[in-house]
N, C-alpha and C positions, 0 to 999 in steps of 0.2 A: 727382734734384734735391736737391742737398745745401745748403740754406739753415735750418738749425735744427738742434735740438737733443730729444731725450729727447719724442715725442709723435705725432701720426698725420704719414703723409706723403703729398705728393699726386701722383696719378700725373701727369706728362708727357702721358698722352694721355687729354687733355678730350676730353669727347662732346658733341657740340651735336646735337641734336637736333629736327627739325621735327615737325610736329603729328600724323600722320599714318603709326603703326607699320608700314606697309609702303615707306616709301620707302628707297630702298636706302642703307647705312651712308655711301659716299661722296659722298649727294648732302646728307646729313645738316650735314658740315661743311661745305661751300661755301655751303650758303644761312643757317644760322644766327649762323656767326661773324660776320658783317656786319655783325649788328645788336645794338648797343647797351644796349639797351637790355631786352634777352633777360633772362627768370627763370633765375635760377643756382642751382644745388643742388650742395650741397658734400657730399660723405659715398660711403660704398662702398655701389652695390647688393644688394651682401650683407646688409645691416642690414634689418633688418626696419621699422626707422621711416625711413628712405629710400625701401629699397620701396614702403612706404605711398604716399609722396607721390610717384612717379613715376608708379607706379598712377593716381591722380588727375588729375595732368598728362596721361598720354594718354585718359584718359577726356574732360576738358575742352578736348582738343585746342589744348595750350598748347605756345608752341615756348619751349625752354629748356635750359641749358646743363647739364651735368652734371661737375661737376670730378671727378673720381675721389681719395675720404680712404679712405686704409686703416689705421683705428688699429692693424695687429696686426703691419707689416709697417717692420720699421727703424726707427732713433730721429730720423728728422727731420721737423721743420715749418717749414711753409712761411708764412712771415709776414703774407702777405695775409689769409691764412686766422685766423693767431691772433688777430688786431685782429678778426674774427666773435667765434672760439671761443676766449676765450683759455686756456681748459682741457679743449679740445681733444674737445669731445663729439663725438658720432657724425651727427650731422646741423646743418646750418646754410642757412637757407633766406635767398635774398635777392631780389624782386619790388619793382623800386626802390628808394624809400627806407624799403621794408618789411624788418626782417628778423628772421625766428622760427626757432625751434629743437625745437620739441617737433609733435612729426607732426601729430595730431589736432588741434591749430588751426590748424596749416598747410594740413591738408584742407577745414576749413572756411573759410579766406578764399579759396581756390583757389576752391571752389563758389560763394562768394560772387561775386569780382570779375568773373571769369567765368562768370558764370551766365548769359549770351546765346550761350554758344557750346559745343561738344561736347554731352555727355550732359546733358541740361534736368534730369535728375531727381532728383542727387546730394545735393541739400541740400533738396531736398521745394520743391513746387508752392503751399504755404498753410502756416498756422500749427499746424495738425491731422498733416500730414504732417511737416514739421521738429521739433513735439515727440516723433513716435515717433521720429525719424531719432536726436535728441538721447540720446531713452532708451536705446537701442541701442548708441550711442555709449561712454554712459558703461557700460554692462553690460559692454561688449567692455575697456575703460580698467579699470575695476573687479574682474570674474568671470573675464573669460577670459585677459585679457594676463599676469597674476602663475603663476595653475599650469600657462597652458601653454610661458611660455617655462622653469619651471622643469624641464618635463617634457622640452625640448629641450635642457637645457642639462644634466640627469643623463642624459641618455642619451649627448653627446657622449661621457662617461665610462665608463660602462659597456658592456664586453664584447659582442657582438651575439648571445654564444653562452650568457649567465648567466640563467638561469631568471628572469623577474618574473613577481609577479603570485599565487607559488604552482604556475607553470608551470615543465611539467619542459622541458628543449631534449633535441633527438636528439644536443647535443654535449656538453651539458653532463649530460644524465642527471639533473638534478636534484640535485647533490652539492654542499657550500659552496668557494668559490672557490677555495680555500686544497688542499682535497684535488684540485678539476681539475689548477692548477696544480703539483702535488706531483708528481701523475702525467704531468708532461709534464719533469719534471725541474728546470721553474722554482720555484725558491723565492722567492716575492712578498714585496717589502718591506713590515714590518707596518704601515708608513707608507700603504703602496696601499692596501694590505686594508682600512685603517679610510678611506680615500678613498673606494673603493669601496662599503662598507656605508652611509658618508653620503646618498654618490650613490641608493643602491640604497632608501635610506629617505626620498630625497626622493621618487622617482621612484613610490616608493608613495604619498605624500600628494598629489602633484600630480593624480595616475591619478584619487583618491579625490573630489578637489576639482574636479577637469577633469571628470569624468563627471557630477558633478550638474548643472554648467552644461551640458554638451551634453544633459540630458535636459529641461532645460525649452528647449533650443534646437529640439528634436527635436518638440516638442510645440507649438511659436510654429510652426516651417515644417510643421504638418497643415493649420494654420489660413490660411497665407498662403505664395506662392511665395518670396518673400524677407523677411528678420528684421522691415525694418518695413513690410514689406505687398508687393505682387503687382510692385514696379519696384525694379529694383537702385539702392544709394544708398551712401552711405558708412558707411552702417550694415553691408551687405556688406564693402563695401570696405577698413574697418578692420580686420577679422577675418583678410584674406587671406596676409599677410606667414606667421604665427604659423601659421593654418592650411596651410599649405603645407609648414613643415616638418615640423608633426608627420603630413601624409599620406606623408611623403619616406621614412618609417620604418616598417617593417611592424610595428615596437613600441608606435608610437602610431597605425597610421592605423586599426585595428583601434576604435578608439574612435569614428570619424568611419564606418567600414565598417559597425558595429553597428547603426546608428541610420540608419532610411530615408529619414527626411527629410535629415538631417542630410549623408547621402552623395548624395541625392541636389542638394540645393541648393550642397555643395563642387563637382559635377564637372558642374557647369552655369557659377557664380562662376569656378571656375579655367582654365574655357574662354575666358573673354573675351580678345579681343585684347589688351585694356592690358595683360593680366596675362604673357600667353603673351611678351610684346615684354618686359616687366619682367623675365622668368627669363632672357630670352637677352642681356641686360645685366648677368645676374649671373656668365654666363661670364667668364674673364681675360679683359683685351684682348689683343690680339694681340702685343702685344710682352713680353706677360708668359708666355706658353704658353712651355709648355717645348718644345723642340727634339726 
């Protein structure tokens, strides 16, 4: 769709979506396009603040559209879209004449508006239960959002074979970057190298930052099944995106694998059906898979 210029672009094949993650893909579009007046999400599955609120969406068994943005991928935009975003962020939510951009109050009018229908529990039952939902909320916004996407975002960069941590690899032997690649005949631009070291020093402060938070997380699920008490909420829920990539990595999941609570309340949360139908919307569409 070539209508723009220099920004995300949206794919051609919209997903409409009905309430209910087992209905099959094709029955998906014949029953949701119809209607009008359907929740529209604009933004790539891929993003973690999309995810969020798809998540949500089939927790509250909301039917809603999903336009497919892929900021990473050609320079065009699509105009209906910029009149949303006009600087082209990564999520754009729209529920009538509602329309938000930032994930975590998009989860919370979701639970709100619809709070007679799906998961009763997402935004707490009383004012006891939605202030720890709250607390939680902001802990994950605050403590865990900032070192753990920093943790996934230096790892995109480094090597899967470079020692972290103080840990030697069986490929890397424990030697600095510079001499592996010596010995493989590549000589690294010292532009990488100090890429590299950045990454590799963020990926240590993150590690440092990310484990105190998971040790009072580890210590909250002794006391209760889930972060704010014994029923999955969006106190879960918010965490899920973030935590997913860093189990996707045997570099970070080791952080989530250490800690009993902690592993054990990820591979109960990542079972849930919303989430399980959430990852298989992060596959390419079909028209984008390669041949």
């Amino acid at each position: 769709m070539d209508l723009g210029h220099d920004g995300p672009v949206v794919n051609t094949n919209e997903i409409c979506v009905t309430r209910h993650p087992s209905i099959p893909r094709s029955t998906e579009k014949q029953s949701t396009s119809r209607m009008p007046g359907a929740v529209k999400v604009f933004g790539s599955p891929t993003s973690s603040e999309v995810a969020r609120v798809l998540a949500c969406l089939f927790e509250k068994d909301v039917e809603f559209q999903l336009i497919r943005v892929d900021s990473f991928r050609g320079p065009n935009r699509m105009p209906q879209y910029l009149k949303l975003q006009p600087h082209g962020e990564a999520l754009t939510f729209e529920d009538g004449n509602v329309t938000l951009v930032e994930s975590r109050k998009i989860l919370r009018h979701i639970a709100d508006k619809y709070k007679a229908q799906g998961n009763p529990d997402l935004i707490g039952m009383g004012a006891l239960e939605r202030s720890s939902i709250e607390q939680w909320l902001q802990t994950e916004a605050q403590s865990f959002d900032v070192p753990s996407a920093d943790m996934i975002y230096s790892l995109g960069f480094l090597p899967p074979t470079m020692p972290l941590d103080g840990k030697k690899d069986g490929a890397g032997g424990g030697r600095d970057p510079r001499q592996q690649q010596q010995q493989k005949g590549m000589m690294m631009n010292p532009t990488h190298l100090q890429k590299l070291e950045e990454m590799k020093q963020l990926f240590e402060k993150s590690s440092k930052d990310l484990s105190k938070v998971l040790d009072i997380y580890d210590q909250r699920l002794e006391e209760a099944e889930y972060l704010a008490g014994d029923k999955f909420t969006l106190a879960d829920l918010s965490h899920m995106p973030n935590a997913d990539r860093l189990a996707s990595d045997p570099r970070s999941l080791r952080l989530i694998q250490s800690r009993r609570n902690v592993s054990r309340w990820w591979a109960d949360v990542s079972g849930r059906e919303s989430w399980v139908y959430v990852k298989s919307l992060q596959r390419p569409p079909a028209s984008e898979a390669p041949f």
